[in-house]
C-alpha positions in Angstrom: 15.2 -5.7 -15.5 18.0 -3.0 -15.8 17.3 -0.4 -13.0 18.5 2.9 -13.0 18.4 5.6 -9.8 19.6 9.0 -10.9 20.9 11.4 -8.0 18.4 14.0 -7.1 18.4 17.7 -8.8 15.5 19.6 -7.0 16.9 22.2 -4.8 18.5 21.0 -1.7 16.9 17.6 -2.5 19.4 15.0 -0.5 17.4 11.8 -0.5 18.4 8.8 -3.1 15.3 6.5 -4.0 17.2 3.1 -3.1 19.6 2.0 -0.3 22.7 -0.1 -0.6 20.0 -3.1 1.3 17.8 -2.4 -1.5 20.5 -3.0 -4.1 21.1 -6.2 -2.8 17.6 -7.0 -2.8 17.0 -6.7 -6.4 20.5 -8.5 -6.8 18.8 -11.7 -5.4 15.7 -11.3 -7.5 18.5 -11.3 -10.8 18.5 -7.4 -11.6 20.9 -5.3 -12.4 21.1 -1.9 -10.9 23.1 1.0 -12.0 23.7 4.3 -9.6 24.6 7.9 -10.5 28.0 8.5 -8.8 27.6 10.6 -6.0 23.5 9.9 -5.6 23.7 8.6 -2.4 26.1 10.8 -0.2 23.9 12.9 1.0 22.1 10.5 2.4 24.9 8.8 4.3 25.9 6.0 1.3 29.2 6.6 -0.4 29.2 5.0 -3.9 31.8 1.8 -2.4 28.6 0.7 -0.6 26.9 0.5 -3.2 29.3 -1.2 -5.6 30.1 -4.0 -2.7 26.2 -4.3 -2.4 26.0 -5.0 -6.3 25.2 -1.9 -8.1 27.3 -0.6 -11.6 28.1 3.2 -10.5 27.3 5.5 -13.9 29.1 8.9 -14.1 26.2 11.5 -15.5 22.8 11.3 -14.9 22.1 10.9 -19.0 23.8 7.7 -18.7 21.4 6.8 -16.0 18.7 7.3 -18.0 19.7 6.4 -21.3 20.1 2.3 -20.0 17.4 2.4 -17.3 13.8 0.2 -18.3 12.8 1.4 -15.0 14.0 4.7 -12.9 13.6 4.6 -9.7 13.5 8.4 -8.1 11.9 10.3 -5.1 11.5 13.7 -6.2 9.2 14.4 -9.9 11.4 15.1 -12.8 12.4 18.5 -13.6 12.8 20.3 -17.0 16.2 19.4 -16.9 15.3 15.7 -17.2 12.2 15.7 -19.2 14.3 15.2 -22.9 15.9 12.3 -21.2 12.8 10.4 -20.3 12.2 7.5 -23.1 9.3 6.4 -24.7 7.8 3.7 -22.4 10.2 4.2 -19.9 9.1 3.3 -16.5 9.3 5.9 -14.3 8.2 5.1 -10.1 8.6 8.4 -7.9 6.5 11.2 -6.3 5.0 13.3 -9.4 2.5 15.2 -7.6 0.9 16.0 -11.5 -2.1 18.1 -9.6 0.2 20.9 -8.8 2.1 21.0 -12.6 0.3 21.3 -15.4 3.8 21.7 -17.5 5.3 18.3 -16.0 1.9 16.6 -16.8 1.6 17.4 -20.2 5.8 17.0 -20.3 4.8 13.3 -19.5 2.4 13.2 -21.9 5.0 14.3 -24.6 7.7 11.6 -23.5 5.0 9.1 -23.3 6.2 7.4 -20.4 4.9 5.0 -17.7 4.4 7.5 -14.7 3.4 5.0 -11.4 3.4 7.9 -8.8 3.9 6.9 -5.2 1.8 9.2 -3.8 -1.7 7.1 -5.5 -0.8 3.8 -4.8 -3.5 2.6 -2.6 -4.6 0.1 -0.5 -8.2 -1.2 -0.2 -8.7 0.5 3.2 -8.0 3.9 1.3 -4.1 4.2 2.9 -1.0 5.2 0.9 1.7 3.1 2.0 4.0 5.3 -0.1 3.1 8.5 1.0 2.5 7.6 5.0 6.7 7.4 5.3 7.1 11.2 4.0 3.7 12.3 5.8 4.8 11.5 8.9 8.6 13.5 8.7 6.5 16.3 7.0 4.1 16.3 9.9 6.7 16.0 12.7 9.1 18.4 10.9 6.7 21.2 10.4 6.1 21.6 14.0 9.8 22.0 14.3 10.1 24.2 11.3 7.0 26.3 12.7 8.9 26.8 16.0 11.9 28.0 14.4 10.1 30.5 12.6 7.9 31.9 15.3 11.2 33.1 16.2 11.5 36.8 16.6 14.3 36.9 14.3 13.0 34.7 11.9 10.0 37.5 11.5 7.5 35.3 14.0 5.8 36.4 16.9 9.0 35.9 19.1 6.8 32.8 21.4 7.9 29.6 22.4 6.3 26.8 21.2 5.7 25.5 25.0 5.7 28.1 27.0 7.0 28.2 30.9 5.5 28.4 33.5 3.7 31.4 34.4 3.4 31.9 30.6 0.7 30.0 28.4 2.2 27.9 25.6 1.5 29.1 21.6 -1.7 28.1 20.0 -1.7 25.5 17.3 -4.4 25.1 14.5 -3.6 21.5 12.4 -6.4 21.9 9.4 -6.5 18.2 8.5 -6.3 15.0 10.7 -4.5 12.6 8.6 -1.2 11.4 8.7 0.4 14.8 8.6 -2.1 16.1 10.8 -1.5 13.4 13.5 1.9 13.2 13.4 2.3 17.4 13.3 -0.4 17.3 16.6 1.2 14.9 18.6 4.8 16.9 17.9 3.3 20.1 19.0 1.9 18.5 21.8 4.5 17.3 22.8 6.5 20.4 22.7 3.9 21.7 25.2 1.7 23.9 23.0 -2.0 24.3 23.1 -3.3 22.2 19.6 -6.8 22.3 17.8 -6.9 19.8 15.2 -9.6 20.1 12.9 -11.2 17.3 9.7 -14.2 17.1 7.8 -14.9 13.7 9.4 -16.1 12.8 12.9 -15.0 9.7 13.1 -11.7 10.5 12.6 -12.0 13.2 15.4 -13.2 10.9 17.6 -10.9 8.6 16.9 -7.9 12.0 17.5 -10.0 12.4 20.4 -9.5 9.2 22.3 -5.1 8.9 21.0 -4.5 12.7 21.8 -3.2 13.8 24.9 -5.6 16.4 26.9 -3.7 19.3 25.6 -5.2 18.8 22.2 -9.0 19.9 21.2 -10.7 18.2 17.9 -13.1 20.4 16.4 -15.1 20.1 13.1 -13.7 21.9 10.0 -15.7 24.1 8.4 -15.0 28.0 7.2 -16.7 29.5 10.4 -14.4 27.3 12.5 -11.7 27.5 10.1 -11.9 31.7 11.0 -12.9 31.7 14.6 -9.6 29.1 15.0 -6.9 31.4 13.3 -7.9 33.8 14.9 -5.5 33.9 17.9 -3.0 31.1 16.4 0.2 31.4 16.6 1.0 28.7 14.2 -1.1 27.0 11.5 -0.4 23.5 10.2 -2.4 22.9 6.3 -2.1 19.3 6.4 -4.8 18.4 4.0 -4.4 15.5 1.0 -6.7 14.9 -1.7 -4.9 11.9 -3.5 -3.7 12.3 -6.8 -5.8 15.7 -6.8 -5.1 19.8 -5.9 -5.7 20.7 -2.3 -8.7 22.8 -1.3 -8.0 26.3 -0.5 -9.1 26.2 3.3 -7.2 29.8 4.0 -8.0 32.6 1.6 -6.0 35.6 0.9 -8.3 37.6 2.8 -8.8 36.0 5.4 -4.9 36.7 6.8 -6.3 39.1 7.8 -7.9 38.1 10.5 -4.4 36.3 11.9 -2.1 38.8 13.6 1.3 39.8 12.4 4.1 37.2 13.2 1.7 34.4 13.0 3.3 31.5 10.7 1.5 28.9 8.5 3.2 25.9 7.3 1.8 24.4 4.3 2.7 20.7 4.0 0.1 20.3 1.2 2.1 22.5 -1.5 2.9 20.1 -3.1 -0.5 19.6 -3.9 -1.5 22.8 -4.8 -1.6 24.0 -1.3 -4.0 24.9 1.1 -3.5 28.0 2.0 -4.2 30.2 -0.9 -1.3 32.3 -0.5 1.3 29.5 -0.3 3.4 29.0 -3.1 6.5 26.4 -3.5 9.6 27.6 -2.0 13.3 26.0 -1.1 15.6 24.9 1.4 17.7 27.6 1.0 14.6 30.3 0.9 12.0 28.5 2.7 9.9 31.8 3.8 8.0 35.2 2.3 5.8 37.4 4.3 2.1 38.2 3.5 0.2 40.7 5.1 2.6 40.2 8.3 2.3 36.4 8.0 5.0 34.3 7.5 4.7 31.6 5.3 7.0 28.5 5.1 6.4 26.3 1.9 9.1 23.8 1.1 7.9 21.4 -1.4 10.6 18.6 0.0 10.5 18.9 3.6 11.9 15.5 4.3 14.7 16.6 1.8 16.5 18.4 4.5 16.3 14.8 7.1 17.6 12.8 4.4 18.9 9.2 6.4 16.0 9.4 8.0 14.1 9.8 5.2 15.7 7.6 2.7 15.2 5.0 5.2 11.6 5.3 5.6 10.9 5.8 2.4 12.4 2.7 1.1 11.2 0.9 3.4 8.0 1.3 1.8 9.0 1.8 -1.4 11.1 -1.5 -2.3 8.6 -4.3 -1.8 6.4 -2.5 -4.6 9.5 -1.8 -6.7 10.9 -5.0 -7.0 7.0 -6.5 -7.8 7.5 -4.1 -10.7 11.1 -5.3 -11.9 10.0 -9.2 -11.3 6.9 -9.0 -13.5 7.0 -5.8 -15.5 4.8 -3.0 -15.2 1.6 -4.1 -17.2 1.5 -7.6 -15.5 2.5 -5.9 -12.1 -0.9 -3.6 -12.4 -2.5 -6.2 -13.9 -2.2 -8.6 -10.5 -2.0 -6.0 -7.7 -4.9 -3.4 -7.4 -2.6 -0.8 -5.3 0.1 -0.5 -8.4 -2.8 0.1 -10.3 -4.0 2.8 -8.2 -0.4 4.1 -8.9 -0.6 4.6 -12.8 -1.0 8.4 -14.0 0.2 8.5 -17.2 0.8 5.9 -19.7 1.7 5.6 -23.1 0.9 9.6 -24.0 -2.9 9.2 -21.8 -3.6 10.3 -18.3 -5.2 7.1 -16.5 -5.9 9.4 -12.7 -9.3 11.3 -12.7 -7.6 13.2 -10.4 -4.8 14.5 -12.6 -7.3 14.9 -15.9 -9.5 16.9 -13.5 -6.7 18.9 -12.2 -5.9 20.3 -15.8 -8.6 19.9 -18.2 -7.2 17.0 -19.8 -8.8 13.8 -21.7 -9.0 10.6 -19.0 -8.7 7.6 -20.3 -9.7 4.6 -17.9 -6.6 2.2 -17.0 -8.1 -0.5 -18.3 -7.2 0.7 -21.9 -3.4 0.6 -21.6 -3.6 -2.6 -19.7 
């Protein structure tokens, strides 16, 4: 198969969707690769590395797509992109559809095969393609949070741990996934007082008996939701729905009832968000203010770690990928459950409930493009 990995466009996006080690893979499998010049710098890979691992280096990002069966990315396509997607091209990357109803039915238009990492699934209900990017998003947003809690950043002006003689900030993590977790044990670690809250209680037992003792599990619910923001100094939305929009746990109205300062970092925008009032920002302007609250929305945290995160994410990413390139999408799906899970849109038809839901749009059940 003739893989093609364009360089990232998003804002500030630095992350490239396959290493020089994952060139070489595909090498041995017969493939042939081609890379946007430049795609990988960012990320630590110059293109030599990539030429002496096997790849063709391709000067413009139409080139990239125009001889690409499959494209490998990390970030969704944007408008910039969407004339360039084929007809039955395939098309593996985070899409996040539930948030864009202009990029689903964009899809739709092209008619390409969109396998999203973010719903391939495992029988036990994980997502070994989102856990990578969950757990920098969870551990940056605790450093993120800290930074902004800063006086001149508009926060409160606390310290995230404290010092002795003077308690530590308060911490509210809505959520106890792999976000959740990973943003708890951070700000535990930094010393703060953390509440992590989730709908299930076997999960917070489970947080209960991994957490250190400076970390409380409570139920969520909206009376507990309220009575927790209360005094927070920092609140962590860590809530996934896969393949569907986040619930609004925070309303509007009810920043009221946080004091001024207080900062809420919504790792979940990219679903939707679950903070009402959160809406995608950038890199370069990752903050707004709201009623006194600052809000920090970055849709591609782990864009701004990017070795880190282009190693992770491959990691996870590869073994999938070159099932796909070996056996071609359709027979791929066909033969592994968790690819199947992965399919959103195919051939013009949205195959996710959750994406159908999300917009009002006809479903049509996988089955009938495979």
């Amino acid at each position: 198969m003739i893989i093609g990995v364009p360089k990232e466009i998003k804002n500030n996006e630095n992350r490239v969707a396959l290493t020089p080690a994952g060139v070489a893979e595909f090498k041995k499998h017969g493939h042939k690769i081609y890379i946007q010049a430049s795609a990988g710098e960012n990320s630590g890979f110059s293109d030599s590395v990539y030429t002496t691992a096997g790849a063709e280096i391709l000067p413009t990002i139409e080139a990239i797509y125009d001889i690409a069966e499959m494209i490998i990315k990390v970030k969704e396509p944007i408008a910039s992109e969407y004339p360039l997607i084929k007809k039955d091209q395939l098309v593996f990357t985070y899409f996040h559809f539930a948030s864009s109803e202009v990029l689903t039915k964009a899809m739709i238009d092209r008619e390409a095969i969109c396998l999203a990492y973010e719903t391939v699934e495992k029988t036990d209900r994980s997502l070994p393609l989102l856990i990578p990017m969950s757990e920098v998003a969870g551990r940056m947003s605790i450093q993120e949070g800290a930074k902004y809690l800063e006086k001149p950043m508009q926060g409160k002006g606390i310290l995230l741990g404290g010092v002795p003689g003077v308690s530590p900030a308060k911490v509210v993590v809505l959520g106890g996934g792999i976000v959740g977790t990973q943003a708890a044990k951070m700000a535990a670690g930094f010393g703060a007082s953390v509440t992590i809250m989730d709908v299930s209680l076997a999960r917070l037992r489970y947080l209960s008996d991994i957490m250190p003792s400076n970390v409380t599990t409570l139920m969520s619910n909206h009376y507990n939701i309220c009575d927790a923001i209360a005094d927070a100094d920092l609140v962590i939305g860590a809530v996934l729905i896969p393949g569907a929009k986040a619930p609004h746990l925070i309303t509007k109205d009810m920043l009221k009832l946080m004091s001024p300062g207080t900062v809420v970092v919504d790792v979940a925008v990219d679903q939707g968000g679950c903070i009402e009032t959160c809406t995608p920002t950038t890199h370069e302007n990752p903050t707004f203010v709201i009623d006194g609250i600052v809000h920090y929305c970055v849709a591609n945290m782990p864009g701004a770690v990017p070795y880190t995160s282009t190693l992770a994410l491959t990691n996870a990413t590869l073994p999938y990928a070159i099932m796909l390139a070996n056996k071609g999408w359709k027979k791929a799906c066909n033969e592994n459950e968790e690819l199947k899970k992965g399919l959103n849109i195919a051939n013009g038809k949205i195959v996710y409930q959750g994406v159908a839901d999300a917009w009002g749009l006809p479903f049509e059940e996988v089955s009938s493009i495979l």
